[in-house]
C-alpha positions in Angstrom: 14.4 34.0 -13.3 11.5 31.6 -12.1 9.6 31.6 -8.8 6.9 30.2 -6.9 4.2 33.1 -7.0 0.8 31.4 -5.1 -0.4 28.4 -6.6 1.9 29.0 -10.0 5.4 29.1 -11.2 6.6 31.8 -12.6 8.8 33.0 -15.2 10.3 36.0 -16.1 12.8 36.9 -18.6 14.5 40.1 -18.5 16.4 41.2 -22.1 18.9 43.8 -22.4 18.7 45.9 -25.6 21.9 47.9 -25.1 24.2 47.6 -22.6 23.5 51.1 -21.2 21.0 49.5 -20.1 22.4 47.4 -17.4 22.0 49.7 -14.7 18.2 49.7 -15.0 17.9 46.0 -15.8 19.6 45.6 -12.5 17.7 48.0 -10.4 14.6 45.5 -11.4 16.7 42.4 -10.7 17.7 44.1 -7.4 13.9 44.6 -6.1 12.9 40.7 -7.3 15.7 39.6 -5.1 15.2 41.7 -2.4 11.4 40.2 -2.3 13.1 36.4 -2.3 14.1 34.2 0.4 16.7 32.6 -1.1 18.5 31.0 -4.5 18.1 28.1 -6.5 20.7 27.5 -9.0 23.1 25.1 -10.8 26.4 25.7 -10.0 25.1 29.3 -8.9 27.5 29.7 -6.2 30.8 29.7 -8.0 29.5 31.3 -11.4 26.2 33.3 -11.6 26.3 34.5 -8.0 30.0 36.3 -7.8 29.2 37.7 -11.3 26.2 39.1 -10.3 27.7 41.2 -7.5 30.4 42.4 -9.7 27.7 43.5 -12.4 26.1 45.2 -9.5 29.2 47.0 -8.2 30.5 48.0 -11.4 27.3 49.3 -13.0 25.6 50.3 -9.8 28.6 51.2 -7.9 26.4 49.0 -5.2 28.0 46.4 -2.9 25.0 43.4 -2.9 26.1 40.3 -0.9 24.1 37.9 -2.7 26.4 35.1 -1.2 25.3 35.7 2.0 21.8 34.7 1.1 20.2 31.7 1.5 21.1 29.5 -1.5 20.4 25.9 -2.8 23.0 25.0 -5.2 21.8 21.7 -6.9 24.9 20.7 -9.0 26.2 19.5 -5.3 23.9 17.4 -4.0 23.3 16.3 -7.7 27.2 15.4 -7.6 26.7 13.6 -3.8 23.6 11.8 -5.6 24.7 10.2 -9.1 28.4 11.0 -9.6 28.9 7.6 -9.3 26.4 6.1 -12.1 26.5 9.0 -14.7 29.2 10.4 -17.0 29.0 13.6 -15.8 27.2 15.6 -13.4 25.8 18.5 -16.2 22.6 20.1 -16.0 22.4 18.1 -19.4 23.8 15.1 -18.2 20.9 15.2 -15.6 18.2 16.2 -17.7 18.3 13.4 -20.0 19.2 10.3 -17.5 17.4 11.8 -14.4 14.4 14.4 -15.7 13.7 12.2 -18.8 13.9 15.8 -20.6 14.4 15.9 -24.4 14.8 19.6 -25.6 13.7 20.3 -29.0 15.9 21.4 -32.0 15.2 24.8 -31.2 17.7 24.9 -28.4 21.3 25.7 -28.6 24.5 25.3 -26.7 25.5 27.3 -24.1 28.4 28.2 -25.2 27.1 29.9 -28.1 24.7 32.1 -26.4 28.0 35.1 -26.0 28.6 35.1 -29.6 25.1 35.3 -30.2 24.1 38.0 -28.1 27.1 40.3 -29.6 26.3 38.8 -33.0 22.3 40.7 -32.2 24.4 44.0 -30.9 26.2 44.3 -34.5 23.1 43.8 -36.4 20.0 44.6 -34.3 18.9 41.1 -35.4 16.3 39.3 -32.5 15.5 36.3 -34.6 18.1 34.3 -33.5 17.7 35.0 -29.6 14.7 33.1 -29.5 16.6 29.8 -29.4 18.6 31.4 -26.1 15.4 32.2 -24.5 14.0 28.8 -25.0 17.4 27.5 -23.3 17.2 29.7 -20.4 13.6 28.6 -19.8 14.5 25.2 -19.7 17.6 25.9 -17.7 15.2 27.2 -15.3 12.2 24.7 -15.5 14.7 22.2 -15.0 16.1 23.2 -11.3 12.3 22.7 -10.9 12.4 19.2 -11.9 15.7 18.3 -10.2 15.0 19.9 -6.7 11.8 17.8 -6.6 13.9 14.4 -7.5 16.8 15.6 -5.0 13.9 16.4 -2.0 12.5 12.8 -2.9 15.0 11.2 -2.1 16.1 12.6 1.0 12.7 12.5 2.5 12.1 10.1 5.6 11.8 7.0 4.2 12.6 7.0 1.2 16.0 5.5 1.6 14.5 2.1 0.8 13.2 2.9 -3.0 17.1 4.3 -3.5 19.3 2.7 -5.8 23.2 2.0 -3.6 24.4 5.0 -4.8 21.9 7.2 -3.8 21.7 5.5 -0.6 24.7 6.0 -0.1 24.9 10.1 -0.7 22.2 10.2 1.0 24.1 8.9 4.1 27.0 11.2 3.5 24.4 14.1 3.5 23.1 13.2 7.0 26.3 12.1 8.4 27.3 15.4 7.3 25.0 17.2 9.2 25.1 15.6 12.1 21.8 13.0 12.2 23.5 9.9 12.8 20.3 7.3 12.5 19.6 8.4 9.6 22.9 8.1 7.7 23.2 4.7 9.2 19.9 3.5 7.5 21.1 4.9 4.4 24.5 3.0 4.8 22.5 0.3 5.7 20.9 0.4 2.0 24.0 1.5 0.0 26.0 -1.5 1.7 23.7 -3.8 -0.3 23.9 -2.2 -3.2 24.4 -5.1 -6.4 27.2 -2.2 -7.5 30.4 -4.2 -6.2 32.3 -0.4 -6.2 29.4 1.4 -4.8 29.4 -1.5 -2.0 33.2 -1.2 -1.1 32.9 2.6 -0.8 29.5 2.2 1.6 31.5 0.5 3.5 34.5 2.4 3.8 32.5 5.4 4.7 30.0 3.3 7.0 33.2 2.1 8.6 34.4 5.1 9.3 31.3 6.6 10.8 31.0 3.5 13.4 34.2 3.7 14.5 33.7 7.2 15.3 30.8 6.6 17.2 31.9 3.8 19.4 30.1 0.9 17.2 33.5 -1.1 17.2 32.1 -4.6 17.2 29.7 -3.7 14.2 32.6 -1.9 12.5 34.4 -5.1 12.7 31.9 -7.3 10.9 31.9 -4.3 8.6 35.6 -4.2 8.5 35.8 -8.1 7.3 32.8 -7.5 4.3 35.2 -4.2 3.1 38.1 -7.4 3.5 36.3 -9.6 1.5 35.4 -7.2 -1.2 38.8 -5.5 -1.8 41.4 -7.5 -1.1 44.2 -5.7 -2.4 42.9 -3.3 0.1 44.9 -2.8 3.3 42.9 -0.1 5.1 40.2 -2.9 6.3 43.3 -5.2 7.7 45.0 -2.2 9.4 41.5 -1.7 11.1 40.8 -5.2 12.2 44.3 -5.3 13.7 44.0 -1.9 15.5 40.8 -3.8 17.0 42.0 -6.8 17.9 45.4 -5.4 19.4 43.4 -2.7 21.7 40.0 -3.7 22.0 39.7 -7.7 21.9 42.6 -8.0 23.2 43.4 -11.3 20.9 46.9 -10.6 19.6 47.1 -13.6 17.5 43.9 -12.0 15.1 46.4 -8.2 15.4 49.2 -10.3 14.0 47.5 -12.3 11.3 45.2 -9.1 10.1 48.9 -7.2 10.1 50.3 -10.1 8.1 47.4 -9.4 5.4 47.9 -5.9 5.5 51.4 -6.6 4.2 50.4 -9.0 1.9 47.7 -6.3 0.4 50.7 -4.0 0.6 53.2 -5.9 -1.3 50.9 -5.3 -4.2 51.4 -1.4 -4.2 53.7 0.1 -6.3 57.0 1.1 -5.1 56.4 4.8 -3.5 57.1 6.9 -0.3 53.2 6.1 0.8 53.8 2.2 0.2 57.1 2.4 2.6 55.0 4.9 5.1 52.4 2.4 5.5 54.4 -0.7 5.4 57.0 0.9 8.4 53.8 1.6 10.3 52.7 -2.3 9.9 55.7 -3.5 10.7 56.2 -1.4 14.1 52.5 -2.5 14.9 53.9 -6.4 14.6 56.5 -5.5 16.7 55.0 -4.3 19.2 52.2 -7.4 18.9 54.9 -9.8 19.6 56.3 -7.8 21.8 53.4 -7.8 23.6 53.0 -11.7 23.3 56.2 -12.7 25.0 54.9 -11.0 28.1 52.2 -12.8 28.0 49.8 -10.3 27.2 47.9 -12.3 25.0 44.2 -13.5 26.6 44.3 -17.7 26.4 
């Protein structure tokens, strides 16, 4: 367990000798907890936290709702961050590619700590359980490490030193939560990225949040880049035709995007989707020249 005590960072280790000692180990856990104002883990919320608050019901006979606490869980915003450049989102994964962390020969795997720890019940052995303390130290020291990179880069202004696929977490962060300017210079950055699939899912999302705020002219342009980088793609076409049909008003653009949306379509393999989509195309063509034999077409 590590916190921020003053102008330090603390760290604490807590060892249990014998497992009849549980109850008192998490009396002392309890108190450092109830002195905190929150949780930093990794991954914390689905694993450690729920554990915890079985450990303390069962040895305790205590109900503690840790999970209504406040509580930073970094493996998500680690995900949202560099899913989309690294192998895998592990704290190890991160530690080596992000951190620039190299741990020492002493460590061991993770999954090796169980065995270990019943290995020192059978024989009273500590030697070994050095190697798990230095790999719960750097568990923790790490989360130090990360939450300063992840806070870096969603600082104000930072969005122009991020790579596209940052940028572009970024903006699903603040569109998330609701600070529209903010995602939008972040799409702004991740729609340049030099990362062609990075690019065409910026813009797909970036899209998608114009539309929704009435941006429909700037969607378009945005619409015809998405075009222009997937074009086995027919979401883009579909839109463009959805915007010229109802907001431009030019029914010969509806028809030919709609024609391109069935060409993208033709590509798709044979499936109820494929025949869902193209029915819907082919009603929306319809009703386009439909439309144009009234004369509803602008000259």
């Amino acid at each position: 367990m590590g916190s921020f005590e003053q102008d330090a960072f603390v760290l604490r280790k807590y060892f249990l000798h014998d497992p009849g000692e549980e109850a008192a180990m998490l009396d002392v856990l309890g108190a450092r907890i109830d002195s905190s104002q929150g949780f930093v883990s990794f991954n914390g919320r689905v694993f450690d936290i729920p554990l915890m608050e079985m450990r303390f019901r069962m040895s305790l006979r205590k109900r503690v709702h840790l999970a209504g606490r406040p509580h930073l869980d970094l493996l998500f915003p680690a995900r949202r961050l560099w899913k989309r450049v690294l192998p895998n989102c592990s704290l190890g994964t991160l530690e080596s590619s992000i951190l620039g962390v190299q741990r020492s020969d002493e460590d061991v795997p993770g999954e090796w700590i169980p065995g270990m720890y019943l290995d020192y019940l059978r024989t009273g052995d500590l030697s070994e359980l050095k190697r798990v303390v230095y790999h719960n130290a750097i568990d923790i020291l790490s989360l130090v490490g990360l939450s300063v990179e992840i806070f870096n880069r969603h600082e104000a202004g930072a969005v122009q030193t991020l790579t596209g696929a940052e940028a572009l977490g970024v903006a699903r962060w603040h569109e998330g939560a609701g600070r529209a300017k903010s995602a939008e210079s972040a799409f702004l950055t991740a729609v340049e990225s030099e990362d062609g699939a990075v690019r065409v899912e910026a813009l797909r999302h970036w899209t998608a949040h114009l539309k929704r705020s009435g941006q429909r002219e700037t969607a378009a342009q945005a619409w015809e880049q998405w075009h222009d980088l997937a074009h086995a793609d027919p979401r883009p076409c579909v839109e463009l035709a959805k915007y010229h049909e109802w907001q431009t008003k030019d029914l010969a653009q509806a028809a030919d995007w709609s024609q391109r949306a069935l060409i993208c379509l033709s590509h798709w393999p044979s499936d109820w989707r494929r025949e869902q989509v193209w029915s819907e195309i082919e009603h929306r063509i319809s009703r386009i020249v439909h439309k144009s034999g009234r004369g509803e077409s602008p000259e």
